[in-house]
C-alpha positions as CSV (number, residue, x, y, z in Angstrom):
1,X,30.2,3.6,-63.5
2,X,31.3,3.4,-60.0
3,X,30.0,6.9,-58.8
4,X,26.1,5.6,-60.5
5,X,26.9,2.5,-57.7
6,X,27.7,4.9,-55.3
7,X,24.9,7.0,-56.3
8,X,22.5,4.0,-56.1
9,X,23.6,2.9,-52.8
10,X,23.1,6.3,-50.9
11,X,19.8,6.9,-52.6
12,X,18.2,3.7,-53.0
13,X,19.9,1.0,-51.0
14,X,20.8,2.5,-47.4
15,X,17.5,4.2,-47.2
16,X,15.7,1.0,-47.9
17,X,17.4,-0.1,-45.3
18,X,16.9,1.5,-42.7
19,X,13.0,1.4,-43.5
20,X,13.2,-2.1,-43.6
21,X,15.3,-2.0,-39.9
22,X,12.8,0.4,-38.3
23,X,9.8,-1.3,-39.7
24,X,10.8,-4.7,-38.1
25,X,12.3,-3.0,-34.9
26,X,9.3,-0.7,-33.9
27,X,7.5,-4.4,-33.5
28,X,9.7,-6.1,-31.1
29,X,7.1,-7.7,-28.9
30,X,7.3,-10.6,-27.8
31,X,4.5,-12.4,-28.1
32,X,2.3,-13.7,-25.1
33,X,2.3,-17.3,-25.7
34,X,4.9,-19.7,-25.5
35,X,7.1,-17.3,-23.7
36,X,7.4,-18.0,-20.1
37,X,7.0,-14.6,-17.9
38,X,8.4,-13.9,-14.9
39,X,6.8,-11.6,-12.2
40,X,9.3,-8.4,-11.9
41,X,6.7,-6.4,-9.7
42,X,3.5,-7.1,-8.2
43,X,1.0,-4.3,-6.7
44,X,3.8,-1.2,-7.4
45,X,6.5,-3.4,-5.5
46,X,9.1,-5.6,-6.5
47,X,8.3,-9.4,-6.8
48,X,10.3,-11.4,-4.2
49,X,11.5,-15.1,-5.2
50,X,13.2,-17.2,-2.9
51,X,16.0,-19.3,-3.5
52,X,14.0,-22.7,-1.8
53,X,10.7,-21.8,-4.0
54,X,10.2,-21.4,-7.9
55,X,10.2,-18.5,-9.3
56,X,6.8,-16.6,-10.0
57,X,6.1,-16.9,-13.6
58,X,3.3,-17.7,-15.9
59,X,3.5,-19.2,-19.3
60,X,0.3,-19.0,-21.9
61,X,0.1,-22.3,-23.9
62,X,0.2,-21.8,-27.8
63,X,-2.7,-24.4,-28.7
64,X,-5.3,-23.4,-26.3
65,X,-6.4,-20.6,-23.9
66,X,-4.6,-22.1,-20.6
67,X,-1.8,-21.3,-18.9
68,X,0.7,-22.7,-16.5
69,X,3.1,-21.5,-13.8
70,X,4.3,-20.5,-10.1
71,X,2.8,-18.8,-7.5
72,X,6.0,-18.8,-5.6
73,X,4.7,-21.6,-3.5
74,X,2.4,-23.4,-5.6
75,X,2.0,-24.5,-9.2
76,X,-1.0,-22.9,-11.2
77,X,-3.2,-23.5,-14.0
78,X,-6.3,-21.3,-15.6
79,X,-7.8,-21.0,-18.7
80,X,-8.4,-17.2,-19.8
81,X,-10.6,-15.4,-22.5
82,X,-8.9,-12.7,-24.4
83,X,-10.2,-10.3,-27.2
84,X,-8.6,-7.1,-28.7
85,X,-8.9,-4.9,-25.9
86,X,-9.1,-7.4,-22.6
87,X,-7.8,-10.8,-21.1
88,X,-10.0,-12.8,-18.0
89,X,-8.9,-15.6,-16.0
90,X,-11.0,-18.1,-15.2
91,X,-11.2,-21.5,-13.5
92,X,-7.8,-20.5,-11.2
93,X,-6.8,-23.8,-9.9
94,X,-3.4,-24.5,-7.6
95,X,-1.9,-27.0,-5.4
96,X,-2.5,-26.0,-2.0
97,X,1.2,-26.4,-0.1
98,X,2.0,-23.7,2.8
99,X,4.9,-21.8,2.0
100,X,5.8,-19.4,4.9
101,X,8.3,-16.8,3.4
102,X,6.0,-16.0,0.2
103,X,2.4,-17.1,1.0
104,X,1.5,-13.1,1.6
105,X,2.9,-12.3,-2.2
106,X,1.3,-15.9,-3.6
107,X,-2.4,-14.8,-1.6
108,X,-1.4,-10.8,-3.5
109,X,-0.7,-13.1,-7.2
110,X,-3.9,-14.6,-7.0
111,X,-6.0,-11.9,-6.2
112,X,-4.4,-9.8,-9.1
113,X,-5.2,-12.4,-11.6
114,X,-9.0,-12.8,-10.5
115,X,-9.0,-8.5,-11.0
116,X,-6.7,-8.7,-14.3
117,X,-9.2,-7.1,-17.1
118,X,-6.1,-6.2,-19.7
119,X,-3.0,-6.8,-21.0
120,X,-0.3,-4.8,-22.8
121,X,3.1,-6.2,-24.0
122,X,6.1,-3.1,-24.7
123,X,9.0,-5.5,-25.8
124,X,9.7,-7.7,-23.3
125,X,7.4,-6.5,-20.4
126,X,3.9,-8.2,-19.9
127,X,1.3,-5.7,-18.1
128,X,-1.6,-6.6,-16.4
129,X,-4.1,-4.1,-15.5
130,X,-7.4,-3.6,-13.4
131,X,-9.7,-0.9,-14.3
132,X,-6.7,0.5,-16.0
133,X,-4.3,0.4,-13.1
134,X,-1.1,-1.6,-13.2
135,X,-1.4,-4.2,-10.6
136,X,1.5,-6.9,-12.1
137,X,4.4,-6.5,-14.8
138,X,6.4,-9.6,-15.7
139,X,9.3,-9.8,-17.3
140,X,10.2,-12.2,-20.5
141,X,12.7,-14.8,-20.3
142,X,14.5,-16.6,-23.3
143,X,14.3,-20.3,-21.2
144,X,11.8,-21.9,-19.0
């Protein structure tokens, strides 16, 4: 009797497992709303916070097609469209302070929104594309 439990375990149980483990970890997205994402690299260089500003993030709201966030300098709000294959922001709307040590990476944040045509998640890394160039990656965080 114990060697049929044995039997059963190596044959049945252990490979069920690990088909059930794979299946769940191949998947490990996060997903897009309600996760707040913070800018790791910008244009092919490394996103630059400042310990006086907030941090540049963006998070998508899970009702609705808006989103909030940072700048760097300035809050920000859009609404976006999104389909299978692309994501558009529209109606990009900040507050308008002056912020000396980031305003050139806050004018570069913008301008990669309004060219943003696509976005790919890989785990916790957020992609945004233009003409299928990389122009942003963000970063997921587990608190905002």
């Amino acid at each position: 009797m114990l060697r049929l439990k044995q039997y059963l375990y190596i044959f049945l149980i252990l490979p069920a497992l690990f088909l059930f483990n794979w299946c769940f970890e191949a998947n490990a997205n996060k997903p897009i709303k309600n996760t707040c994402w913070s800018l790791i690299e910008l244009n092919q260089e490394d996103s630059t916070n400042v310990s006086t500003q907030p941090e540049v993030h963006l998070v998508f709201h899970i009702n609705n097609n808006t989103l909030h966030g940072s700048d760097g300098c300035n809050r920000i709000q859009a609404s976006y469209v999104q389909d299978e294959n692309s994501l558009h922001f529209n109606h990009i709307i900040s507050t308008r302070m002056y912020c000396e040590e980031t305003m050139a990476q806050a004018d570069a944040f913008h301008e990669a929104l309004n060219k943003t045509d696509k976005v790919k998640i890989e785990e916790d890394i957020l992609i945004f594309y233009s003409e299928d160039a990389i122009i942003a990656k963000f970063q997921a965080k587990d608190e905002y």
